[in-house]
DSSP file (Angstrom, degrees, kcal/mol; ACC not computed):
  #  RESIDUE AA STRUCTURE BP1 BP2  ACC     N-H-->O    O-->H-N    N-H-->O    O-->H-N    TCO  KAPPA ALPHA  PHI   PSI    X-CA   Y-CA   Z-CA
    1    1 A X     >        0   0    0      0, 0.0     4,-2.3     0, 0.0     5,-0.2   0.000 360.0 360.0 360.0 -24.5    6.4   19.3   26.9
    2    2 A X  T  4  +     0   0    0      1,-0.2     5,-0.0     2,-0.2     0, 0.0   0.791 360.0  43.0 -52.5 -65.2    6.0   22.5   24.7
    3    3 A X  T >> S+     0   0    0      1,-0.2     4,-1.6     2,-0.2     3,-1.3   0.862 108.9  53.5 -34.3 -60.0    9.7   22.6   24.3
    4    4 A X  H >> S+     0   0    0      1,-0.3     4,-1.6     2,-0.2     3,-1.4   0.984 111.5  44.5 -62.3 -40.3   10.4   19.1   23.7
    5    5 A X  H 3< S+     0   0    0     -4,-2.3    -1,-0.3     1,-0.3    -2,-0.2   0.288 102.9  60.5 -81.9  19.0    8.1   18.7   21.0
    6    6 A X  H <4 S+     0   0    0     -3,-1.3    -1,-0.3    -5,-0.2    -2,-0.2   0.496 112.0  47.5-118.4 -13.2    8.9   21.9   19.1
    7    7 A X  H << S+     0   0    0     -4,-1.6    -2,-0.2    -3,-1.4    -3,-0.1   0.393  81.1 138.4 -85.8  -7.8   12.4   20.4   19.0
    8    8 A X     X  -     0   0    0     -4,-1.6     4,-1.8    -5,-0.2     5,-0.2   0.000  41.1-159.4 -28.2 123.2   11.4   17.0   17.9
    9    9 A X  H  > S+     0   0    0      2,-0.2     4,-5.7     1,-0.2     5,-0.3   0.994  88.5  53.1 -77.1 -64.4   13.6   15.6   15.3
   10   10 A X  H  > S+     0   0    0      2,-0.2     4,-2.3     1,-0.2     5,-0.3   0.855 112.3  44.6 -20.6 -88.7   11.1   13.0   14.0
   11   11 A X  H  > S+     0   0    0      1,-0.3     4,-2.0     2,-0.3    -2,-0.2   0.815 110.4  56.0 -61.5 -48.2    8.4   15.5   13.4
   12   12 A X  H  X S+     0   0    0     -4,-1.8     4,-1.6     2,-0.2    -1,-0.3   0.863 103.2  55.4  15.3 -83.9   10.9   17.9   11.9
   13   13 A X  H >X>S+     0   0    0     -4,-5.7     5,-1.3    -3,-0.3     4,-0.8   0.936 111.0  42.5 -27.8 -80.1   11.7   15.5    9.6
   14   14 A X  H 3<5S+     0   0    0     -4,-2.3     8,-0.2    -5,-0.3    -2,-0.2   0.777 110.4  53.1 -27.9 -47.9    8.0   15.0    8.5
   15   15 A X  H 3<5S+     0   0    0     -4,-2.0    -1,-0.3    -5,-0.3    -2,-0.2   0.933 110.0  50.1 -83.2 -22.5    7.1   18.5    8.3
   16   16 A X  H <<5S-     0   0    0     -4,-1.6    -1,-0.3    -3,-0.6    -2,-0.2   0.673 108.9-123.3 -67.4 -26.7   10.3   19.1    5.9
   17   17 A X  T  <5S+     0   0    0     -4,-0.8    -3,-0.2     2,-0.2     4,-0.2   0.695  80.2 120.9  88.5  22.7    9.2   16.0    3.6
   18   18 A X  S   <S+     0   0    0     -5,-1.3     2,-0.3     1,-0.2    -4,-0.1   0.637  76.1  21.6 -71.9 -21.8   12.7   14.4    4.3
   19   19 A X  S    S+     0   0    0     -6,-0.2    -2,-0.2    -9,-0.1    -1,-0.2  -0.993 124.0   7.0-152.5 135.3   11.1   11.1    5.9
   20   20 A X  S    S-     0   0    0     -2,-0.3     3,-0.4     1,-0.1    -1,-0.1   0.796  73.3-158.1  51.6  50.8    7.9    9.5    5.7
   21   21 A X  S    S+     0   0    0      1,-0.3    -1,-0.1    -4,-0.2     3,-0.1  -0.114  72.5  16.4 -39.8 126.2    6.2   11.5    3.1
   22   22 A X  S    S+     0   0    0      1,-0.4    40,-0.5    -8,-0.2    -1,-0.3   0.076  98.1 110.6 102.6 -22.7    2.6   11.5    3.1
   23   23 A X        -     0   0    0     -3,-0.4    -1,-0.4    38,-0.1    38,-0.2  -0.629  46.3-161.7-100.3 173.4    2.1   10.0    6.6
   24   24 A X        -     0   0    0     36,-2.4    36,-0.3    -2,-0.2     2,-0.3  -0.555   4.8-144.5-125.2 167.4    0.8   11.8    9.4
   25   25 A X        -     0   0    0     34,-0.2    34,-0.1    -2,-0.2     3,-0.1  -0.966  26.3-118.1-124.8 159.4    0.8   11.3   13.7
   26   26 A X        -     0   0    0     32,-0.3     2,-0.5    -2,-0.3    43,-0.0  -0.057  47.4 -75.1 -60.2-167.9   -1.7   12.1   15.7
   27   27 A X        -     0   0    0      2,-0.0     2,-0.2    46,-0.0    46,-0.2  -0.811  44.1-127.6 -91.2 146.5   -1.0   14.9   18.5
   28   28 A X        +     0   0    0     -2,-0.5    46,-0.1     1,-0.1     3,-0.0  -0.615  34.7 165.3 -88.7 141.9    1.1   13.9   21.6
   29   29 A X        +     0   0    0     44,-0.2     2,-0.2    -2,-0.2    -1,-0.1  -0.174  53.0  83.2-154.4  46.7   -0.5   14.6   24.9
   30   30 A X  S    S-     0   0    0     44,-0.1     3,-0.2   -29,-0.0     2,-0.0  -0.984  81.5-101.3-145.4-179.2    1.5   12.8   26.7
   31   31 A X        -     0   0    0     -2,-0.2    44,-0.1     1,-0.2    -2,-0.1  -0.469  63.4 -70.3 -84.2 141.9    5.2   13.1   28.6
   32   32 A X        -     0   0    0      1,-0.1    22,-0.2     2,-0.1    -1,-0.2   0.191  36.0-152.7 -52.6 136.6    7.9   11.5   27.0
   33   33 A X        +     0   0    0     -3,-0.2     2,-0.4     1,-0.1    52,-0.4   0.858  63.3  76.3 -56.4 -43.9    8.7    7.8   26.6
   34   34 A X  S    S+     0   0    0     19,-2.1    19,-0.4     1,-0.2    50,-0.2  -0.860  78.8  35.6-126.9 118.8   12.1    7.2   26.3
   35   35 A X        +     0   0    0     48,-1.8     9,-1.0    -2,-0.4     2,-0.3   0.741  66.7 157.3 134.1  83.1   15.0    7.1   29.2
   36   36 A X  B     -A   43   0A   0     47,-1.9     7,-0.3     7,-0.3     2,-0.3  -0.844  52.4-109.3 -72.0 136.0   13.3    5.6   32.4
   37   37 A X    >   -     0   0    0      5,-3.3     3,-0.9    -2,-0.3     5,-0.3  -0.570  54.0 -92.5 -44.2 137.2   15.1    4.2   34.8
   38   38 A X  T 3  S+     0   0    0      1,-0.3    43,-0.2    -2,-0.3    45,-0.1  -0.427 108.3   6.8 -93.8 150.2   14.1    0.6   34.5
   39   39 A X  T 3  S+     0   0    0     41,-2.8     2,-0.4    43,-0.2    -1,-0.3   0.188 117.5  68.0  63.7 -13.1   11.2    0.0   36.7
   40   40 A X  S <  S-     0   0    0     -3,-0.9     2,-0.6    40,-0.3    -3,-0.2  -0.893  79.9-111.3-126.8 153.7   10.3    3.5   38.0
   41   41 A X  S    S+     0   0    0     -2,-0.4     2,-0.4    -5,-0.1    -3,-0.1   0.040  84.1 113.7 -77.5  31.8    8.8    7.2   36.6
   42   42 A X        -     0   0    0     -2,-0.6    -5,-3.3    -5,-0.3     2,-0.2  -0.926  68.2-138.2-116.9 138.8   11.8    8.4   37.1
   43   43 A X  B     -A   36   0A   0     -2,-0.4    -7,-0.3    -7,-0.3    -8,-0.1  -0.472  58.6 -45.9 -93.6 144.2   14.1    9.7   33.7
   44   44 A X        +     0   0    0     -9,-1.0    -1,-0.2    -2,-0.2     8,-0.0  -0.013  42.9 171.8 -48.7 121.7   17.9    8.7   33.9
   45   45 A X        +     0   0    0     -3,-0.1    -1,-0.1     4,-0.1    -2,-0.0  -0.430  43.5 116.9-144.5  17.5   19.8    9.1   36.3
   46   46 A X  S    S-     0   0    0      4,-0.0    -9,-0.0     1,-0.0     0, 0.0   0.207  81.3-102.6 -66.3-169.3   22.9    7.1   34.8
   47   47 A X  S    S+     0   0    0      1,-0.1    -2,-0.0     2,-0.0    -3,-0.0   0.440 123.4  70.9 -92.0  -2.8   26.1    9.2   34.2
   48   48 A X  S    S-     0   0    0      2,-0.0    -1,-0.1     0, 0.0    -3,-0.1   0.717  89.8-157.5-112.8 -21.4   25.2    9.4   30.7
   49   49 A X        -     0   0    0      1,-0.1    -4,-0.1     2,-0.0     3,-0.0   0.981  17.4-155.2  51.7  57.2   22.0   11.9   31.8
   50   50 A X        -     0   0    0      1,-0.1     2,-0.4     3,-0.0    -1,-0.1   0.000  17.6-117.5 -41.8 152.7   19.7   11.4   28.7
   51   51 A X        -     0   0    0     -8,-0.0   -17,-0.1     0, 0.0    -1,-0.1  -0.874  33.5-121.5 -83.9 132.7   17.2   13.7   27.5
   52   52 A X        -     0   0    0     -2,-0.4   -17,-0.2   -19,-0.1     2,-0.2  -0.623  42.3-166.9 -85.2 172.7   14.1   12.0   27.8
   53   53 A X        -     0   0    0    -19,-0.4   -19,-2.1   -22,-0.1     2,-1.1  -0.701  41.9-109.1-157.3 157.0   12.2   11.8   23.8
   54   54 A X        +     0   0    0    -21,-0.2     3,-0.1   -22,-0.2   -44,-0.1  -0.832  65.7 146.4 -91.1  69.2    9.2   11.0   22.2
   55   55 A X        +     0   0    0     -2,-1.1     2,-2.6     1,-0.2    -1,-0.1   0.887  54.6  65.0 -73.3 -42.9   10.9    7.5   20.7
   56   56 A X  S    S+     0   0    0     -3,-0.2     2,-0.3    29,-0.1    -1,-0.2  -0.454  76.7 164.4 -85.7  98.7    8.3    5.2   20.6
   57   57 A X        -     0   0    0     -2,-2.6     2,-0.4    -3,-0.1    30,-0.1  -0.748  31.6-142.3-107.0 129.2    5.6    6.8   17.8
   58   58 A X        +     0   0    0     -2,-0.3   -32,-0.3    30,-0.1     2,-0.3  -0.926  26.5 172.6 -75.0 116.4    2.7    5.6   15.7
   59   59 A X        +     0   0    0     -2,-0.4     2,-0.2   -34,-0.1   -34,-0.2  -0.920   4.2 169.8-152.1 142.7    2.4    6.9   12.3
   60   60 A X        -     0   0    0    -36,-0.3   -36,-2.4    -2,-0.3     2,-0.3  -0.837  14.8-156.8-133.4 171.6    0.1    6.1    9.5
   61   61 A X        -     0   0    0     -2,-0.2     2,-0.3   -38,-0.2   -38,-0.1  -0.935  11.9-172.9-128.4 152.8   -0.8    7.5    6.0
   62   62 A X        -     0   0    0    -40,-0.5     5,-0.1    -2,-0.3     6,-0.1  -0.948  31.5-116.6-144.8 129.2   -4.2    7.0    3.8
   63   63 A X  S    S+     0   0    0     -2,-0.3     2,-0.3     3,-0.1    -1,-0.1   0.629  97.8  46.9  12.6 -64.2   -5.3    7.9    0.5
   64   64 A X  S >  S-     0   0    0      1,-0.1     3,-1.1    -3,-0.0     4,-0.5  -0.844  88.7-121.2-124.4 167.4   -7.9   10.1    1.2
   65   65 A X  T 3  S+     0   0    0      1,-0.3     3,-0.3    -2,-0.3    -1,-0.1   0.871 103.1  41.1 -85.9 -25.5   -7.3   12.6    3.6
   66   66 A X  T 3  S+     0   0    0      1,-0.2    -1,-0.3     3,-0.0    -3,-0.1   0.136  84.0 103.5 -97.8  18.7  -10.2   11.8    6.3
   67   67 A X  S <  S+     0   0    0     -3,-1.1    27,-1.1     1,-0.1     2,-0.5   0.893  74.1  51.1 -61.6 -43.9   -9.8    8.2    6.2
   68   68 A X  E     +B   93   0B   0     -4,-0.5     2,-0.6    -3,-0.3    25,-0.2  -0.754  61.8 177.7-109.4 154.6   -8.0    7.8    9.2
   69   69 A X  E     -B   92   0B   0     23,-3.2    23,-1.9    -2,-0.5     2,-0.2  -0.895  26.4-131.5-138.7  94.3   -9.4    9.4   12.6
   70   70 A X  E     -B   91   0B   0     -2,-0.6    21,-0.2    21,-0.2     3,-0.1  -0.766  17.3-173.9 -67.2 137.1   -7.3    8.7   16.2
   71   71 A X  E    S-     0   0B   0     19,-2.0     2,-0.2     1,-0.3    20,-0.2   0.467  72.8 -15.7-115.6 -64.5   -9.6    7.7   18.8
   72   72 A X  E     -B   90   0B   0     18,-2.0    18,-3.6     2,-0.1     2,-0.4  -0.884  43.9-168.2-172.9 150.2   -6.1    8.0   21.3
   73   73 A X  E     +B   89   0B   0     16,-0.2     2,-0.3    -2,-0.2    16,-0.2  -0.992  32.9 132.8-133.7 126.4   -3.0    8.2   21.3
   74   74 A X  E     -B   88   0B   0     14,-2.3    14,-2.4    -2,-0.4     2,-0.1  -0.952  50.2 -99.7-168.3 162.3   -1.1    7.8   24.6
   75   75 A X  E     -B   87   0B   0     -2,-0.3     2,-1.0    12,-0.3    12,-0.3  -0.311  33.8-121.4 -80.3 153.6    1.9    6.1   26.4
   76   76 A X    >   -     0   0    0     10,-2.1     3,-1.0     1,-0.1    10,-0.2  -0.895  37.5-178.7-104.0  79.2    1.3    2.7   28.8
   77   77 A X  T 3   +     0   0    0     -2,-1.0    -1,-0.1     1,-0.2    10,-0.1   0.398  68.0  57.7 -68.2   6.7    2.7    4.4   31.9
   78   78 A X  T 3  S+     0   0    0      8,-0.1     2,-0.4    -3,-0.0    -1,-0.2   0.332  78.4  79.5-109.8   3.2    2.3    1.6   33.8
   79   79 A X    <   +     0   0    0     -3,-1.0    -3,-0.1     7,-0.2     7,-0.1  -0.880  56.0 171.8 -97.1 140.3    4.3   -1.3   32.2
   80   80 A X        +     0   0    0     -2,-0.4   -41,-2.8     5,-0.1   -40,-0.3   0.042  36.2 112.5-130.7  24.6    7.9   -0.2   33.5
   81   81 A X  S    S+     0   0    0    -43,-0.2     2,-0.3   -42,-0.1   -43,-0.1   0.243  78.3  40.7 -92.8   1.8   10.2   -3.3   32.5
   82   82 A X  S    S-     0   0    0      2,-0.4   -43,-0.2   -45,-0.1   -46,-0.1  -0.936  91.0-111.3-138.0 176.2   12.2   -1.4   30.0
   83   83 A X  S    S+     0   0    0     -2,-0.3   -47,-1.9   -45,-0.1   -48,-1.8   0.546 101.6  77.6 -77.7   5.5   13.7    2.2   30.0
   84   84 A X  S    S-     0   0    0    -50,-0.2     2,-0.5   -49,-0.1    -2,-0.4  -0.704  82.1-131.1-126.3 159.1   10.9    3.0   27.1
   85   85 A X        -     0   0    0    -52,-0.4     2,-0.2    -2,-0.2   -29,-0.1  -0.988  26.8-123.3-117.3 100.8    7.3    3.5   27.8
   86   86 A X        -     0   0    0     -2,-0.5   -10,-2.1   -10,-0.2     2,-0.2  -0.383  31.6-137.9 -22.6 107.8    5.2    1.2   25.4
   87   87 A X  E     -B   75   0B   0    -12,-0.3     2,-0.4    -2,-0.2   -12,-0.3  -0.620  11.6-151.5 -74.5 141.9    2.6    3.6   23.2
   88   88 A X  E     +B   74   0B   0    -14,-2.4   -14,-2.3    -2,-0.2     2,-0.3  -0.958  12.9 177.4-120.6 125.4   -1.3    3.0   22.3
   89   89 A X  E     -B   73   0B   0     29,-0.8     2,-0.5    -2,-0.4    29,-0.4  -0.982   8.8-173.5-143.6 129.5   -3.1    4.2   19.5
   90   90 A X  E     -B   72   0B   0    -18,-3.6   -18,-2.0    -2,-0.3   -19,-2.0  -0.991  18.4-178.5-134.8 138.0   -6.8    3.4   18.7
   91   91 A X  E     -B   70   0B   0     -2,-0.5     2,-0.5   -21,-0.2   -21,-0.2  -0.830  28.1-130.1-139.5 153.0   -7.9    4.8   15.1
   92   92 A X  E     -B   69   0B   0    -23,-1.9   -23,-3.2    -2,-0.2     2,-0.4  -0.857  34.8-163.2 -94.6 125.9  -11.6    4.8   12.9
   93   93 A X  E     -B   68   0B   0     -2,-0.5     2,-0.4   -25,-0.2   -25,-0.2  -0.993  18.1-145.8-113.4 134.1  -10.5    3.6    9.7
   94   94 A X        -     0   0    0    -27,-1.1     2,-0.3    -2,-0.4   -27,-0.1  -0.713  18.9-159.6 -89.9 135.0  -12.7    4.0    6.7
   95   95 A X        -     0   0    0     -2,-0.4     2,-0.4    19,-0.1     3,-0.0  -0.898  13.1-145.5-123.9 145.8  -12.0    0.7    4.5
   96   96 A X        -     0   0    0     -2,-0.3    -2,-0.0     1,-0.1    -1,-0.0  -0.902  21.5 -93.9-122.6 122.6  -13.0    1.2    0.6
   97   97 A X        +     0   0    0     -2,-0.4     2,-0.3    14,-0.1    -1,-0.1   0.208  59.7 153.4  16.0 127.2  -14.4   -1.2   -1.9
   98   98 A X        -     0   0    0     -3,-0.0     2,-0.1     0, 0.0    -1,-0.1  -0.978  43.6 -51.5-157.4 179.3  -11.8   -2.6   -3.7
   99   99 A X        -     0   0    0     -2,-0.3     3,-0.3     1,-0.2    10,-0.1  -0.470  27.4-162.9 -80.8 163.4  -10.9   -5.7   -5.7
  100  100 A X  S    S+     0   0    0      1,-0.1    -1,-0.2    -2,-0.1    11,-0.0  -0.233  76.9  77.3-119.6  26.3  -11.5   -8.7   -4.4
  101  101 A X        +     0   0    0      2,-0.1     2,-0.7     7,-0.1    -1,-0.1   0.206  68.7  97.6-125.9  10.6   -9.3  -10.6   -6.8
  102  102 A X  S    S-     0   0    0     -3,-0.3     7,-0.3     7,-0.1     2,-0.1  -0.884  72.2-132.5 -96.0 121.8   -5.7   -9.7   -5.2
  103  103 A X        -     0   0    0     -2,-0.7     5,-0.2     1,-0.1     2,-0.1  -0.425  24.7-170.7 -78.4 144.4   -4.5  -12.3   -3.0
  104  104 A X  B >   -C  107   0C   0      3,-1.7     3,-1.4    -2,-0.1    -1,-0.1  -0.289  39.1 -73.0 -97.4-169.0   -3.2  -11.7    0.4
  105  105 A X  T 3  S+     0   0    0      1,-0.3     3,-0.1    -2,-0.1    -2,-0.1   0.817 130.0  24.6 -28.4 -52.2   -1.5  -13.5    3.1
  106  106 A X  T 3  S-     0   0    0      1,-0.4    -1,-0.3     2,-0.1     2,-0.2  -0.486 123.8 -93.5-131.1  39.2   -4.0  -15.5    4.3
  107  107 A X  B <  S+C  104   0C   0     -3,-1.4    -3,-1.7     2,-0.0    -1,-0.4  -0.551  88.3  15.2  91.2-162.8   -6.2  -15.5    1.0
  108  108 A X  S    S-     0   0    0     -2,-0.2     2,-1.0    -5,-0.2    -2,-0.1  -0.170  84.8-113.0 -48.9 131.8   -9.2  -13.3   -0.4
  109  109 A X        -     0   0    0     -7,-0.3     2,-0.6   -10,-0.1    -7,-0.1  -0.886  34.6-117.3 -71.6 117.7   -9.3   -9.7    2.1
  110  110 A X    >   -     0   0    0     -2,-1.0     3,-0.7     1,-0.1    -1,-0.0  -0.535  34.5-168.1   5.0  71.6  -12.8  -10.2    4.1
  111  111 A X  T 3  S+     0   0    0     -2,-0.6     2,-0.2     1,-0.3    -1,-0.1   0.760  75.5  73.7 -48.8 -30.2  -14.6   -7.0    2.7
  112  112 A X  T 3   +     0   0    0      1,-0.1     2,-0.5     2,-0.0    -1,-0.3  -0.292  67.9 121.3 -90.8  49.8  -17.2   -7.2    5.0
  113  113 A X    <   +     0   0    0     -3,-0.7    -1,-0.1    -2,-0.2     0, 0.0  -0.879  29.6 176.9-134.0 133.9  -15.0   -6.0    8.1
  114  114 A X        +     0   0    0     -2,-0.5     2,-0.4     1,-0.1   -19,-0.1   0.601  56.1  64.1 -88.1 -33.0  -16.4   -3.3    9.5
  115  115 A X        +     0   0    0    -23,-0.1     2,-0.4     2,-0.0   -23,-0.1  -0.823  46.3 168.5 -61.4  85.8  -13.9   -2.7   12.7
  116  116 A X        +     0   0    0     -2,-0.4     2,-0.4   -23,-0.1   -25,-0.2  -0.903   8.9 165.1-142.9 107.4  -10.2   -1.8   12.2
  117  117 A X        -     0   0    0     -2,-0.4     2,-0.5   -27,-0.1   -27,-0.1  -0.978  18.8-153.1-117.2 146.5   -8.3   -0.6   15.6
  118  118 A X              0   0    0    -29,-0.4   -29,-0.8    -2,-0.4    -2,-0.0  -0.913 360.0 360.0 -61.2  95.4   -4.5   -0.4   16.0
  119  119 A X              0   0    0     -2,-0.5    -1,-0.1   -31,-0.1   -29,-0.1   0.493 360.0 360.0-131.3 360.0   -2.3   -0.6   19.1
């Protein structure tokens, strides 16, 4: 993987401050997502002979620099119904105090929740 991810465009991108300034990823430690054969672990085998890629990505940004903490980050290697491998990311978020007088979606934000995971 050492390779692929030392050519990653995406993260490239990031560390150059060209796209998606201020957010972060966790670290990948797992084998690329994208260009399965549909239904099998096996990587393309078309004529077109992809390179499999890290496509499918989680990335978040915060304020402060320790607000947000991954838990995991990893690929769903067992749903196989597309040529991409679905990704999971379960994060600690630190929520702060704020006003309570900006409406949202669905009304007032619910300060008092304590619990905030992502997938």
């Amino acid at each position: 993987m050492g390779p692929l991810l030392e050519h990653d465009q995406l993260s490239k991108e990031m560390k150059e401050g060209s796209i998606f300034k201020g957010f972060q990823e966790a670290p990948i430690h797992f084998l690329p997502t994208y260009k399965f054969n549909v239904g099998c672990d096996v990587y393309d085998t078309t004529s077109k002979q992809r390179t499999p890629s890290f496509t499918d990505r989680i990335v978040f940004r915060s304020r402060q620099a320790d607000d947000i903490r991954a838990f995991k980050y990893t690929c769903c290697s067992g749903i196989k119904t597309s040529d991409h491998r679905p990704v999971i990311g379960v994060f600690q978020v630190k929520l702060r105090p704020g006003r309570d007088n900006i409406p949202l979606g669905a009304g007032q934000f619910d300060r008092g929740f304590t619990i905030c995971t992502i997938s």
